[in-house]
N, C-alpha and C positions, 0 to 999 in steps of 0.2 A: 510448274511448281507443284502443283496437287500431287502429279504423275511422280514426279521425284518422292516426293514425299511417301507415296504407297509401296517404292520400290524401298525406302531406304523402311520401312513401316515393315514388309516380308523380311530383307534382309535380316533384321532385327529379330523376327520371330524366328528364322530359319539358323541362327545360330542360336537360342534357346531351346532346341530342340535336338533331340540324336541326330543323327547324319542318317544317309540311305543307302544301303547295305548294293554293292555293283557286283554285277554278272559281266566279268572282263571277256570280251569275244575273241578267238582268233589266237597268233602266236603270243600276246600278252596276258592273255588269259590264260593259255597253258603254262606259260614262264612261270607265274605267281600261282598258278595251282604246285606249280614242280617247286619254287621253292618254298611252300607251305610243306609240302612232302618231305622237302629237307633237314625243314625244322623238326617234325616229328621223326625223324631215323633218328636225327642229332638228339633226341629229349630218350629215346629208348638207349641207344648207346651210353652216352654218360650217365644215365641211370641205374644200367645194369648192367654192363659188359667190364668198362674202362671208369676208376677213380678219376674223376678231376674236382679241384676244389669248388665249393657248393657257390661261392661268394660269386666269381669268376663264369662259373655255368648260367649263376641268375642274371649276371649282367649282360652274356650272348643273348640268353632266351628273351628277355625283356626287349633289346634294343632289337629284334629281327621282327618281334609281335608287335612293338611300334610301328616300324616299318609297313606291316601286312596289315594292320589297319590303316594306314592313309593311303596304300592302296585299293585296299577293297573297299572301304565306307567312305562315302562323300561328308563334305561338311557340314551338309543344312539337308533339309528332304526334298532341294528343288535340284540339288547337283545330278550331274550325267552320271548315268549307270552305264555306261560301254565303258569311260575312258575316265584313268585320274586327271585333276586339274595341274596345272603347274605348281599352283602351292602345296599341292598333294605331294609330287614331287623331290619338290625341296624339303619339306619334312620327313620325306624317306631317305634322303640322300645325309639328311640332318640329324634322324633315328642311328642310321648306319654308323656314322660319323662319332655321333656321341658313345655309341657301343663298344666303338673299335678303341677309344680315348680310354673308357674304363678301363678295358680288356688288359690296355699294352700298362696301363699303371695299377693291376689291381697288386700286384708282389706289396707294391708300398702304401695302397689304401689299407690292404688287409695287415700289414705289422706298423702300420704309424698311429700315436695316440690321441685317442679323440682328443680334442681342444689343447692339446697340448703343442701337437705339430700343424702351423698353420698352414691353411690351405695356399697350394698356387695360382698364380694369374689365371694357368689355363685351366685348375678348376673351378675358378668363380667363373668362367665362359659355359663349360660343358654341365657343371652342376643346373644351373637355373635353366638352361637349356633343355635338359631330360624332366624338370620338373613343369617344363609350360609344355612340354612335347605331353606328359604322363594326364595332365589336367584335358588338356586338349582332347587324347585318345578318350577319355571315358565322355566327355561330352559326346562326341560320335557315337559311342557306342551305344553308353547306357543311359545318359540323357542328362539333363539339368539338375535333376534331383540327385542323383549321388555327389556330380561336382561340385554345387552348392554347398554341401554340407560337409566338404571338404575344403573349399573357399574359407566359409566359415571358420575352420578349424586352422585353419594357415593364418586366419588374419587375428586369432586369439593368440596364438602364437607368438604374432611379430609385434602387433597393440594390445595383448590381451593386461599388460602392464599398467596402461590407461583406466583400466574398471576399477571402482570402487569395490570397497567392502571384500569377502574371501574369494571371491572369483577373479580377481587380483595374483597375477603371480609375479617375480622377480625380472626385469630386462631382459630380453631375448635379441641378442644383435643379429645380423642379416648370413655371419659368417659362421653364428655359432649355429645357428636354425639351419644351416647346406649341411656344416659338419655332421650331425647326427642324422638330418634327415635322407642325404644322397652320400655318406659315408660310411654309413654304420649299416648291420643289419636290425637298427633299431628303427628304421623308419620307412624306406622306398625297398628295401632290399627284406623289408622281414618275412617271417610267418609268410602271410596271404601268398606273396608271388613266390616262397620258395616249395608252396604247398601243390600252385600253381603250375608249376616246372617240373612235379613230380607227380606225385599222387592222383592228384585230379586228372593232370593231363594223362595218363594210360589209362585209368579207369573210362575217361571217355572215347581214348582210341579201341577201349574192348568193344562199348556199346557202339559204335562206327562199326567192327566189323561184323559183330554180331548184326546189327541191322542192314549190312550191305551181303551179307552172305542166306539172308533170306529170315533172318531171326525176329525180326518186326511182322513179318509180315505169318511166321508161323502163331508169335504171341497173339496176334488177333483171331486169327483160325482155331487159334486152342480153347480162346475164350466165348468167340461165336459157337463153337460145338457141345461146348458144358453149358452155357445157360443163354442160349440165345432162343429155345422154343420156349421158355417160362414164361409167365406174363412179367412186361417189363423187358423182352431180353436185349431189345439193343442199349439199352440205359446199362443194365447188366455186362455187357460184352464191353463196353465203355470202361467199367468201372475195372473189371480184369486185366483187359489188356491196356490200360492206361496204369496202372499200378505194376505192372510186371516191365510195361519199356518205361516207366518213372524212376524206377527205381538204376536204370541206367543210365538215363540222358542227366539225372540230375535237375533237370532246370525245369518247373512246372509249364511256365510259357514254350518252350521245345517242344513239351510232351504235348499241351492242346494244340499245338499247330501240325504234331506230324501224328498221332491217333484223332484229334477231332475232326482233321478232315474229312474221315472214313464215317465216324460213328455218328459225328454231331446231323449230316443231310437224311441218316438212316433213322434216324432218331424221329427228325420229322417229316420226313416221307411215312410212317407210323401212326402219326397223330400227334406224338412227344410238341411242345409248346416248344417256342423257339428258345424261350426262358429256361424250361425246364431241360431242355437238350446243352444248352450250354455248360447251366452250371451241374449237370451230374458229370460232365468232362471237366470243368474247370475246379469239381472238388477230388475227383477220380486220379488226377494230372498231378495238384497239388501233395497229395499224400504220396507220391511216388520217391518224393526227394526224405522220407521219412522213414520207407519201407528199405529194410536192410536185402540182401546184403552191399549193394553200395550205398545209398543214403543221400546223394550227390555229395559235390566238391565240401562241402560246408564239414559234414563229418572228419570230411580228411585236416580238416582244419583246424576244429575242435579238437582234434587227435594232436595234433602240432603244438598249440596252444596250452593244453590242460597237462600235456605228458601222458594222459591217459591209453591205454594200447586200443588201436581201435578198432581188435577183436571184443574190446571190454564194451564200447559204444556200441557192438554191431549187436551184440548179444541182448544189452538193455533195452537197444531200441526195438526189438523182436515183436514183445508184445501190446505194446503202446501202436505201434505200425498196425499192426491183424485188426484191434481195437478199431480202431481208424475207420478201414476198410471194412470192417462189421456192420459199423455203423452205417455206414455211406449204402452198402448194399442192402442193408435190411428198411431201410428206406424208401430205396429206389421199388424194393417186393413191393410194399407197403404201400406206395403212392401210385405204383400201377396196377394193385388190386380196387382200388379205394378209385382209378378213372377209368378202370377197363381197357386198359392197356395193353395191346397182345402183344406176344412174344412174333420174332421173323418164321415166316414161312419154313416148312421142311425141305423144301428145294431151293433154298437160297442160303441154307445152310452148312457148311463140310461137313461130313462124316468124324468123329471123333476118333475112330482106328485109322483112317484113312491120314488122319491130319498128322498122328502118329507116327504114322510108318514112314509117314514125306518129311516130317520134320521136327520131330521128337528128342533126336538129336543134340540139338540146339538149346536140349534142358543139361546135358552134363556139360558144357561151360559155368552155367550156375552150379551147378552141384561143387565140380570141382575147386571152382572159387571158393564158394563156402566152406569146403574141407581144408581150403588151403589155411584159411583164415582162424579156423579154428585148431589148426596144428599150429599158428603162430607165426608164420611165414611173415615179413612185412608187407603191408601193403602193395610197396613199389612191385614186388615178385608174382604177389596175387595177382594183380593186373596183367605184366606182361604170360604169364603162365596158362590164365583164362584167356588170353588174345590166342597165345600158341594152341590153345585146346579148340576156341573157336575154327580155325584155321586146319586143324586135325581133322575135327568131324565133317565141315565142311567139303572136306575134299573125297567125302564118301561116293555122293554122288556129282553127276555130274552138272546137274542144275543148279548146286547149288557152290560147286569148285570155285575157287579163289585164283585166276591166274595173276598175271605179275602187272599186268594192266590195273585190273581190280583191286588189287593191294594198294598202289600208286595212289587211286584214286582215291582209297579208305586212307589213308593216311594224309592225301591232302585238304580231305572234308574234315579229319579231325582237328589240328589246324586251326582251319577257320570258324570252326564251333569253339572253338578256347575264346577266340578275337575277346569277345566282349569279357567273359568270365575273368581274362587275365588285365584288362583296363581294369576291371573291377575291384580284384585284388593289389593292384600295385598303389589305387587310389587308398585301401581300406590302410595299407602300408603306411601310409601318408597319415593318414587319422590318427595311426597309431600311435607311430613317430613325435607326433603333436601331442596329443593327450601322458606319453610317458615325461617329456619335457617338461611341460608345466605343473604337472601332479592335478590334473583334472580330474581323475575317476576319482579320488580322494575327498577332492570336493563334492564331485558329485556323488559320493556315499552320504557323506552329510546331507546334501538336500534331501535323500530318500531316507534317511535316518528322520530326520525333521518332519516329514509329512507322513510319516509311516510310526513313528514312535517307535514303543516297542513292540508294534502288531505287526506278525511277522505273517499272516492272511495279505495283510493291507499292501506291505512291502511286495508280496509275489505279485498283486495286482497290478502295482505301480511296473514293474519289472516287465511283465506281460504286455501292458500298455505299449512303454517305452519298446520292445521290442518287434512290435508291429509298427508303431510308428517310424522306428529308425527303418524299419524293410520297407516304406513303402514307396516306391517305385523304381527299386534296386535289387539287384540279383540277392537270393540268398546267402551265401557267402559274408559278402558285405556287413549286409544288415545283422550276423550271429557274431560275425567279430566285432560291431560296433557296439553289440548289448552285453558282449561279454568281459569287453575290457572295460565301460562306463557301470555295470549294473552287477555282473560277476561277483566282484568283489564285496558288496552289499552282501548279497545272500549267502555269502560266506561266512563274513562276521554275525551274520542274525544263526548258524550252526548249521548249514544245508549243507551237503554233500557236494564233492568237487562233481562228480558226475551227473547227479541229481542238478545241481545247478544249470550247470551249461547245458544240459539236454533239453533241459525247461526254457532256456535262453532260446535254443535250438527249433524247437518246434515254433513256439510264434513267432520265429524270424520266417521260418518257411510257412504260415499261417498266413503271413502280410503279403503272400503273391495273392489271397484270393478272398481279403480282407476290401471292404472299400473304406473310404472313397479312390483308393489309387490301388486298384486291384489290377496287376499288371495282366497275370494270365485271363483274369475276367477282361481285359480288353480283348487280348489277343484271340478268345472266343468270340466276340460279340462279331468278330469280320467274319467269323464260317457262319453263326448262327443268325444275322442279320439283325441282331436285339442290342437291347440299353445293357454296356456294358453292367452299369450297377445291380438292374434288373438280375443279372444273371451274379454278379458278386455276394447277392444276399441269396439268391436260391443254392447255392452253392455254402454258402457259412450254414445255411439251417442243414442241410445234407449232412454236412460233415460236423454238426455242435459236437460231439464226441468229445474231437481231438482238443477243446479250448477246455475243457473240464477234465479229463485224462493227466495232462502234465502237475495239475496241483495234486493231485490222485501219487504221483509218485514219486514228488517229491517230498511226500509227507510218509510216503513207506517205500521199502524198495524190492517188494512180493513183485509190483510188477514188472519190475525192470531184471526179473530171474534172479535176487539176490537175497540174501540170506536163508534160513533153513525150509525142508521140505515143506513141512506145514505151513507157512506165512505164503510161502509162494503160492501155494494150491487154494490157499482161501485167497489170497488176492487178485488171483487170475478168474476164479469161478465166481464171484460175487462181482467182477469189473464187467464179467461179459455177460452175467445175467444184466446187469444194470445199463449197458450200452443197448443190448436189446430193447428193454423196458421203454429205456428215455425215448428210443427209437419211434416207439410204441403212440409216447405222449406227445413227441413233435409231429407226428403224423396223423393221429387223431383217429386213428382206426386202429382195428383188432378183430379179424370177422366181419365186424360191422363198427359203422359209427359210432366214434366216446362224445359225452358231453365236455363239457366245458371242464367241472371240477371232476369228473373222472381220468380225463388229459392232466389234469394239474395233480393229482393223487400217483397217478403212472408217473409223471415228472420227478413228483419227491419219492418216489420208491425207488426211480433209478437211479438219483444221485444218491441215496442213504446207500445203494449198493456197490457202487464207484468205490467207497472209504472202507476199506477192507476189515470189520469189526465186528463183531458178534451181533453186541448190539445195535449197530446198523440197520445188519442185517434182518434181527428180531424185527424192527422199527418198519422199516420197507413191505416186511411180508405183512405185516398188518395192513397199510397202505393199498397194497394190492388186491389184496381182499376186501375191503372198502369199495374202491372201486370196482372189481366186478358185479358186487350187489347194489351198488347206487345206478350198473349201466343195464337197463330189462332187458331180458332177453340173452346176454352175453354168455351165459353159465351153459346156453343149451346150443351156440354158435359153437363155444370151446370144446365142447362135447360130441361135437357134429347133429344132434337134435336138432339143426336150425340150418336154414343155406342160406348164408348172408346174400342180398341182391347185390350183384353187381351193375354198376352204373357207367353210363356210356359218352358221359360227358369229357370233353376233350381237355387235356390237360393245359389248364390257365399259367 
């Protein structure tokens, strides 16, 4: 009985938890790599070559992505990794099934009217069917935490009728909740997975080829060769080349597991603390889904959503992104002057011409994307254009040539790097679907109207809050669509800017990968770096404080998001990054030499007086600053080079 009991005690845990991701052997293993491959030819075609209608495309792409995760993810984390189970199966045979259903009936989903023309027998089968197939996928993928909160959302939905007082809405019958939800593109079928299908997916089959044609592995040679002898360089070469493949893969967790490999054992083979090695990669990682020109899938989403063109986002986010990265690196200088930190050996270093001449290349993909984007091209073209560019230079030489094997295989890795992204999205679908139904975000305006009054500080906090919290243990994506259709709207009526909004929405959704207590990329570090996931979640938030002060910075002016006239811009950009320095300065507590206590606290409020882009501000701060250099002895003649600060040899805690 005991023994029973422990088994049914795992089973229980092991579907509370994601599924485990299988490395199929052999001819089943190729089949499902070839037809992941397939999927992506099919997602580039009716993307850019051949119209087909959007509705009918999302319903192939979803039910084949179904499909490919219950082959590749097990159910629980104790399931086989060679081979699917038989319920795996049947749920692919059941994804397929349900696909082909929509497929041969979408003529008369897409011209019949919601609630008006009742559903059939056999869509009360296949609807509920794709919605436990949909809930199911993201459990495996992305875990209990987004399910949940989309459980949640389905049963306010169906009872949410039952609540008192204004969280109270109108009956929701079982026929009218399939109708919009698995009929419409208002609910399984919206935004997220049609963003999904497009957008997201070729911006990641760019970074797929670019990192399989040797372009990952030139961005860390590019970055080990510019600051890897400085003191601090492998923290430094972390921070580069984790911000340069971030900005591709999109996904902060991605980016610590395929750059942390390399930099986080370099880091402490060094002396770097296993702590401090983590989280300069898990703040390095994070900022990469921030840093333009892609921004990860969430940008392209926020583009879908807002109408906004998102050469308009790629533009804004420009300098708020460098900010970021200023921060984070001028830190990393600062805390390896301050432990005596050396930089890597000159012979374990590449040559910078050298790195150049092998793979330098690999920068006009970037370049041309960015030109593309800023001539207006849509997205969808950006992407595949920068693939075609990838694939052009590539074939310069011959190490680093693309044959038709290597294609195959880039296209079926990309694929399976959607897997989770696209459970993610079609769940966020689901949310949506629910929340437009009941008229929730509506209500939830009043709740943040009521706790916020008319203090529209308080309101951003509250918003900032909510938006880390909804991301946390959930892809980005997710978490910017949840805070943008519940919290959005708020900061609209208080008079904020449609872009200004969601960008601010935007950044603390991707802040909550490496936020705790459910700091996901601060997990997925602590397995390279062998430390306390948290441990390394808070060394990583003080690295990057920057970016949690930056977003109220611009959504209160929009100098730094590149918009309105010359002057505003130049003062808000040059006073944002004297001050990101400064703060740097106070979270560090060095300067030359060690600050005291209120000379840290004096440097603090100088940097944030120079964040707010105002004269007098900025008057305000330089006082500040001078303050503390005379309250700290000796500093005046460190700054001056009169003094050689001692450095210290103590190992980084």
């Amino acid at each position: 009985m005991a023994l029973q009991t422990i088994e049914v005690k795992r089973a229980l845990a092991g579907l509370a938890s994601s599924g485990q991701r299988r490395k199929l052997p052999g001819p089943l293993g190729r089949a499902v790599h070839g037809f992941a491959a397939l999927i992506a030819i099919a997602v580039v075609y009716t993307t850019t070559i051949v119209f087909v209608d959007l509705f009918a495309m999302t319903i192939v792409f979803l039910a084949a992505m179904l499909a490919l995760v219950f082959l590749t993810v097990g159910a629980t984390p104790d399931s086989p990794t060679d081979r699917p189970s038989p319920l795996d199966w049947l749920f692919t045979l059941i994804s397929l099934a349900v696909g082909a259903y929509f497929l041969i009936e979408s003529e008369r989903i897409i011209t019949r009217i919601t609630l008006l023309h009742p559903l059939t027998g056999l869509d009360m089968v296949f609807a509920p069917a794709l919605l436990m197939l949909t809930l199911e996928a993201t459990r495996r993928t992305v875990g209990m935490g987004l399910t949940t909160i989309v459980a949640i959302f389905l049963a306010y939905n169906l009872w949410g009728h039952w609540l008192p007082g204004k969280l109270s809405h109108g009956e929701i019958s079982f026929n009218h909740f399939l109708d919009i939800m698995m009929f419409t593109t208002d609910g399984l079928f919206g935004v997220p997975i049609r963003v999904a299908a497009t957008y997201a997916f070729l911006f990641v089959l760019f970074g797929t080829f670019l990192a399989k044609a040797g372009g990952a592995e030139f961005f860390y040679n590019f970055a080990a060769a510019i600051a890897g002898r400085r003191p601090g360089g492998p923290a430094k070469i972390a921070v580069v080349s984790s911000g340069l493949y971030g900005t591709l893969s999109g996904s902060p967790t991605s980016d610590v597991v395929t750059t942390g490999s390399i930099t986080i054992p370099i880091m402490q083979r060094l002396g770097y603390s296993k702590r401090l090695a983590g989280g300069v990669e898990v703040a390095a990682s994070t900022g990469g889904s921030l840093l333009p020109p892609v921004m990860g899938s969430a940008a392209f989403i926020m583009a879908e959503f807002t109408g906004i063109e998102y050469r308009e986002i790629v533009i804004a986010g420009l300098v708020p992104a460098l900010l970021f990265y200023v921060c984070v690196y001028t830190q990393v200088h600062l805390r390896s002057l301050k432990l005596g930190l050396r930089g890597l050996p000159g012979d374990e270093l590449p040559a910078l011409t050298a790195t150049l001449q092998n793979g330098g290349l690999f920068l006009v993909p970037l370049g041309a994307m960015t030109i593309a984007l800023l001539m207006g091209y849509s997205p969808t073209y950006v992407a595949v254009f920068a693939t075609a560019t990838v694939l052009a230079v590539a074939s310069v030489r011959p190490s680093t040539r693309m044959g038709l094997l290597k294609i195959w295989d880039a296209l079926g890795e990309t694929t399976l790097r959607m897997v989770s992204v696209v459970a993610a999205c079609a769940a966020a679908g689901l949310v949506i679907g629910g929340i437009s139904m009941t008229g929730l975000a509506n209500k939830f305006a009043d709740l943040v109207f009521l706790l916020a009054g008319d203090n529209a500080g308080l309101a951003l906090v509250i918003a900032a809050a909510l938006s880390i919290l909804l991301g946390m243990g959930m892809p980005t994506p997710s978490a910017f669509i949840l805070a943008a259709v519940l919290v959005g709207p708020t900061l609209l009526e208080m008079g904020f800017g449609l872009l200004q909004a969601n960008l601010f929405l935007l950044y603390f959704a991707v802040l909550s990968a490496m936020t705790p207590p459910v700091a996901v990329a601060a997990f997925a570090a602590s397995a390279i770096a062998d430390a306390n996931p948290l441990h390394i979640a808070f060394t990583a938030v003080r690295l990057a404080i920057t970016a949690f002060i930056v977003p109220f910075a611009f959504i209160y002016g929009d100098g730094l998001l590149l918009q309105g006239d010359l002057l505003n811009v130049t003062l808000a950009c040059t006073t944002a990054l004297a001050g990101v320095l400064i703060l740097a300065v106070a979270v560090e507590g060095y300067l030359k030499a060690p600050l005291g206590a209120l000379p840290r606290l004096l440097f603090a409020g100088a940097g944030l007086l120079l964040i707010v882009p105002t004269l007098i501000s900025a008057a305000a701060a330089f006082g500040l600053l001078v303050l503390a250099v005379v309250l700290t002895p000796g500093l005046v003649d460190h700054l001056t080079g009169r003094a050689k600060a001692p450095v210290s040899q103590t190992d980084a805690k």
